[in-house]
N, C-alpha and C positions, 0 to 999 in steps of 0.2 A: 842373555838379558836384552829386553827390546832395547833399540836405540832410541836418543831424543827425537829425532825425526820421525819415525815411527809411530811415537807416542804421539807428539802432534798431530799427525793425519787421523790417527785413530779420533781423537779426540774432537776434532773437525766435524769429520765424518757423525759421528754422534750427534753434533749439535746440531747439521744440517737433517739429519732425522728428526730429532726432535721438534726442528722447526715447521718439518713439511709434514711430519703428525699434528702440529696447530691447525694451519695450515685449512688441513683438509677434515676438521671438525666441524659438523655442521653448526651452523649459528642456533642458538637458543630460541623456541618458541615465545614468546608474549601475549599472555591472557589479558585481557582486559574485561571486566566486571562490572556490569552498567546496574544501578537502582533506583527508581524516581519513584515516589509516592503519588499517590494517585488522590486526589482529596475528591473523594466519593464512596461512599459504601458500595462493597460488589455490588449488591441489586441497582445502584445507579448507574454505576458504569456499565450493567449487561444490557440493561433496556436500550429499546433505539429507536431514536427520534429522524425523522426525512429532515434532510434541508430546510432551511427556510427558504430556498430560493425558488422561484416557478419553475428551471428549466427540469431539476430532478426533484426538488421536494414533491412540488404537484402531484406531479403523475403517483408516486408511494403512498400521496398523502390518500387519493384516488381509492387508489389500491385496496388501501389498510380499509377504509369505509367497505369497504366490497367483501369482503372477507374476514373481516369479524364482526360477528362468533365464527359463524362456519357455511360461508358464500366461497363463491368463486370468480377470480379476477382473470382477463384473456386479456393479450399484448402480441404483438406482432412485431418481431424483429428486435428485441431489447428486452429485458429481464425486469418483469415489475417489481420486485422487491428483491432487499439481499438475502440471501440463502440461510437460513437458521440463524435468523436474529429474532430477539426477544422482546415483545412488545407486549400492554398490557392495556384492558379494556375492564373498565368499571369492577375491578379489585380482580378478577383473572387473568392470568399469563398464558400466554402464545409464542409458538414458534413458529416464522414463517417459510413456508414451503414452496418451491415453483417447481413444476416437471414442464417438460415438451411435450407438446399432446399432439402436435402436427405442423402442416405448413400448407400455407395460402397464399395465395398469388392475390396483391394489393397493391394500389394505385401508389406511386410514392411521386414524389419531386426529384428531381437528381441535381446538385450544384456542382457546376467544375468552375475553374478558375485558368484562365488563360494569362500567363505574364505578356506585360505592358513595357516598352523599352520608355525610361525616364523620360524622354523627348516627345513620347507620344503620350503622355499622361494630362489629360482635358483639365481646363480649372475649376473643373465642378463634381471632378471627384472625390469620394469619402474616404474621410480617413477613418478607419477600422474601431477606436475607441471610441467615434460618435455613435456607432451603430448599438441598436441592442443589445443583451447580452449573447440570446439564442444566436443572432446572425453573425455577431463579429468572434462566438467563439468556432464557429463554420468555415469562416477565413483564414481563423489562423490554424486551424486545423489540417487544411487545405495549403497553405503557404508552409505551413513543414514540411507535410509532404512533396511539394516541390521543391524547395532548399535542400532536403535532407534525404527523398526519397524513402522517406521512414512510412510505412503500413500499418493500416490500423482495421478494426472490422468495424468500425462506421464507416469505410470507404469501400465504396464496388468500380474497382479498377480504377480510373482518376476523378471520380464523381464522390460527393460526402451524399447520403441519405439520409435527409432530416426524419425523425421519427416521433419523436416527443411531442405531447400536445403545443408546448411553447412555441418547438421548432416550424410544429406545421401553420404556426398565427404568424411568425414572426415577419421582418420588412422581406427578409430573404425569400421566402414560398412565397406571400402574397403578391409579386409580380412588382415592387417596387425599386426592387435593386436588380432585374434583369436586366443585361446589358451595361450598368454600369459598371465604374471603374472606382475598387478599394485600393488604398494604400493603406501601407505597414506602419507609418510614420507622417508626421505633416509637412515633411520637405518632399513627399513625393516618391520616398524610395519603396522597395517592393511594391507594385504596382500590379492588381489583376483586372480584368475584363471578367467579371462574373457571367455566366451562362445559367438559365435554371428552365431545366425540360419534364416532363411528367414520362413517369411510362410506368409497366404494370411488373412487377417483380415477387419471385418467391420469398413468401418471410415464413422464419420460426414462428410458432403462436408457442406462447408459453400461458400458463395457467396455473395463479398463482392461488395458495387456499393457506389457513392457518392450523395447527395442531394447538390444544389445551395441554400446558406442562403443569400447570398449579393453582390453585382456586385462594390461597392467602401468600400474602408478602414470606411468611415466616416458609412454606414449603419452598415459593420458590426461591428462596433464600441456598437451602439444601439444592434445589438443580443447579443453581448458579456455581455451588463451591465441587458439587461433582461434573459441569460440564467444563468450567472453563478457568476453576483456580488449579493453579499448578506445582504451587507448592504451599501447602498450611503447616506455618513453622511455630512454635512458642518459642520464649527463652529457652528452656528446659530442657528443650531438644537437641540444644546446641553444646557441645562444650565452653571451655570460658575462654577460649582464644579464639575460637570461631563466631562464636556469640558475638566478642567487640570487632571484629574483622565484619563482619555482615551491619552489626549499628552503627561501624565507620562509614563503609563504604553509602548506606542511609545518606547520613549527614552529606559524605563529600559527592555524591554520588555516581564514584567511582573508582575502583582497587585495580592496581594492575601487578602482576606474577610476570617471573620467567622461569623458566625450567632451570632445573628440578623446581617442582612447584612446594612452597611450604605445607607442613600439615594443616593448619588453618584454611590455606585458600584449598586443598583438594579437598578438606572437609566439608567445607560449606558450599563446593560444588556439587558433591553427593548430596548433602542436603537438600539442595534447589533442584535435582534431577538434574542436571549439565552435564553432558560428557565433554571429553577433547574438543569439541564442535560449537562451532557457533551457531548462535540460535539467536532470536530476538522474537518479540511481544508478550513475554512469558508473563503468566501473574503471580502472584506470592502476596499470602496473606499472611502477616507477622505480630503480633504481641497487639490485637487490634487493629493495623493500619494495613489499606492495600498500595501495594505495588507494583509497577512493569519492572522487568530485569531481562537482561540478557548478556551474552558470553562471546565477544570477539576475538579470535585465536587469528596472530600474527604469523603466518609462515614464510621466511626469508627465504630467497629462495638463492 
């Protein structure tokens, strides 16, 4: 017969397995389930309207004149439109298209920015929020890039290249802010010496044209819900746990799971297409109303 000593070691022993089998479980996954309503009908949300501002709406608004019905827009070094968005012209719908069709060497401006030590900054330097928009967003463009070293493809090694019709009117090209000196702030701090030189550079020509998707609202109503909704649910679709789990999350707009996941939430994740993964911009059309949704999966590590 084991002795009492015995028994307590054993017993010990066990508990400290037990412990270092916690231990070494890995931590539980966390889903979180994002849903906002969207107060617009798909066809409003898919259409797309330029900016209102001249630095980017302009040049689209440009564009879209040029190209529909079925013209053709050229640009060099920047992309005149966005790529298969959906615009509409005197009750017909359009998709717009850009391919490269080549590259051309083109006169450009080139702006660098040389730092200024605090002590050598003039009193009749600008500070960066008086300036226009096109020129002071050049600046700060330029002033990240030196703080942070961060790369962008508006920059050709430490020079920005204006390209935009604003950019090329703006105080920056037209030779009014050559040589002077911007600040970041009105006490003087970040401080640049602007430089602005001209020289002849290869650019992309891009060439932008439209495609005809639908001739009435109600067709292109159907391209909208097969190009770009991603889940068309009814009630009916859903069981009745998942059903109130999906019109909760509606309201609060937002459920969150941990593994093991209830049957509800894997339900309604098959539902919406989501797998284990996170995703975001999704749309979902439900009982009438649309939606964006998406799935952020927490993994402890």
């Amino acid at each position: 017969m084991p002795s009492r000593r015995r028994l307590l070691h054993a017993a010990g022993a066990a508990t400290a397995a037990a412990f270092a089998g916690c231990a070494s479980t890995p931590a539980e996954r966390t889903y979180a389930l994002s849903i906002q309503r969207i107060d617009q009908s798909p066809v409003e949300h898919a259409l797309y309207e330029p900016d209102a501002d001249s630095l980017f709406g302009d040049p689209e608004r440009t564009a879209l004149a040029d190209v529909l019905p079925d013209g053709r827009h050229t640009t060099y070094g920047y992309r005149p439109l966005p790529r298969d968005a959906y615009v509409e012209r005197d009750g017909t719908y359009y998709q717009t298209k850009y391919v490269v069709t080549g590259r051309e060497r083109v006169d450009r401006p080139l702006v660098r920015a040389t730092p200024v030590p605090r002590e050598d900054v003039p009193d009749d330097a600008v500070v960066v929020d008086a300036l226009d928009r096109p020129s002071a967003r050049v600046v700060k463009i330029l002033h990240t890039h030196e703080q942070s070293g961060s790369t962008s493809d508006l920059l050709r090694g430490d020079a920005y290249v204006p390209r935009r019709p604003a950019e090329l009117e703006s105080r920056l090209v037209d030779g009014d802010l050559d040589g002077r000196v911007v600040t970041m702030t009105p006490d003087g701090s970040w401080a640049y010496r602007l430089d602005v030189t001209r020289t002849r550079i290869l650019e992309t020509r891009y060439t932008a044209f439209a495609v005809e998707v639908a001739d009435s609202r109600a067709s292109f109503r159907d391209v909208v819900f097969g190009a770009r909704i991603d889940a068309e649910l009814s009630p009916s679709d859903l069981s009745s746990d998942a059903r109130q789990l999906l019109e909760r999350t509606i309201r609060t707009e937002t459920s969150d799971a941990t593994e093991p996941l209830p049957d509800a939430f894997e339900a309604l994740l098959t539902a919406l297409g989501l797998e284990r993964e996170s995703e975001n911009g999704r749309l979902l059309w439900y009982d009438g109303g649309l939606f964006r949704y998406g799935l952020y999966v927490d993994r402890p590590s």
